[in-house]
Structure formats: C-alpha cells, structure tokens
N, C-alpha and C positions, 0 to 999 in steps of 0.2 A: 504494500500500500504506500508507505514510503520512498518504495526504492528512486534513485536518482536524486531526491531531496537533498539539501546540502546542513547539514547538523548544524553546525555553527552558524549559518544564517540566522535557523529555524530559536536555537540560543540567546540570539542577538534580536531576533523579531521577539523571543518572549518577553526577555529582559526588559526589551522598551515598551511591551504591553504595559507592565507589571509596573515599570515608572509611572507609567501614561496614569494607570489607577490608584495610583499615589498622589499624585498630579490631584485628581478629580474629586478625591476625597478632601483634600485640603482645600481645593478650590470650594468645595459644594459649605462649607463652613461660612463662607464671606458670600456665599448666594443667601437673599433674603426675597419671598415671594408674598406678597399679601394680596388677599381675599378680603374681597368686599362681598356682603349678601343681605337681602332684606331693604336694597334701597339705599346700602350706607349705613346701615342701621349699628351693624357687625361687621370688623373686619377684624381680620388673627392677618399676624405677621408671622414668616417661620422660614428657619435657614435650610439651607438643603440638607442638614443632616434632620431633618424634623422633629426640631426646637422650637419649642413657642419662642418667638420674641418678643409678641405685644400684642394684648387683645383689647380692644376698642369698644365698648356697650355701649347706646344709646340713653337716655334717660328714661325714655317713655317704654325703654321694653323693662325694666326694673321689677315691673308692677304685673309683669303678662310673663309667668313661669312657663309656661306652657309651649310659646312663642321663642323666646328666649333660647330653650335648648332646641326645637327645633332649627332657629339661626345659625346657633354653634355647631352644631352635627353637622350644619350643609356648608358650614365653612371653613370646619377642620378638614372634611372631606373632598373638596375641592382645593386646598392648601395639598394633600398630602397626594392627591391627583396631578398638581402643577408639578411636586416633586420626581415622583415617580416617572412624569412626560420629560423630563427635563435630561434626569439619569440617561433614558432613552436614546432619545438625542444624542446625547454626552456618546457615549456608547457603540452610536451609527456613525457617531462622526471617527471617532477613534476607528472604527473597524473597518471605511470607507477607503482606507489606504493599505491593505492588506489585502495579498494574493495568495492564497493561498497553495496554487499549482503553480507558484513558480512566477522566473521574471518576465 
C-alpha cells in the first residue's frame, strides 16, 4: 500500500501536521466568537477553546425564567456551533495542501 512512498517525506509531512495542531490550538485560545439571540436580548462570548468569556442579560428577561434559559441554551449552542464550524475550517485548510499519493 505504501510501496514507492518516501518515509522521511511522509516524517517531515507528519511532523509539520503535528506543528500545524499546535499552531491551532494556541491560536483557537485568542479566537473569541459571540452570539447574539433573542433580538440582543443574550449574547455569551467564548474563545475557541469553549470558554465562556462574557454573558450579556437583558433586564426585562430577569423576571421571564422560562424565556431566559431558553435564550441561553440557543446561544450556548450556537457559540459552541460557530466553534466546532471554525475547527473545520481550520482543518480543511490545513489538509488542502496535502497529497497524499505523492508529488
């Protein structure tokens, strides 16, 4: 299945993988994505490692329990959606310059 592959490329493609995700891991600590939902009402900030940074309430949802958590569930969940799209990316990009059968 290998055969004719060249090891030490294939060494040197790993190694710079393996950076690349060292790389992205550090980077994704200084990404910060905020969600807004409910009009403005809610918005959570949160870094790519999926950190709350900052959550924002409204005054008038204080009083509406009900309302309230349904805001935060759909904007944690869309925060940790932006994350996960983003890795992707990150990902496709990194992998876009990789042959794997050769030069």
């Amino acid at each position: 299945m290998f055969e004719g592959m060249d090891i030490s490329k294939m060494s040197q493609m790993m190694a710079s993988m393996q950076e690349d995700m060292k790389r992205l891991q550090e980077d994704a600590k200084n990404k910060e994505f905020t969600v807004r939902v409910g009009g403005g009402m809610v918005s959570i900030t949160i870094n790519g490692n999926a950190e709350v940074l900052d959550v924002s309430i409204d005054d008038s949802l204080l009083s509406d329990k009900e309302s309230l958590q349904i805001l935060l569930i759909s904007a944690m969940n869309d925060a940790y959606k932006m994350i996960e799209d983003d890795k992707k990316a990150q990902a496709m990009k990194m992998m876009g310059g990789i042959n794997p059968f050769g030069s």
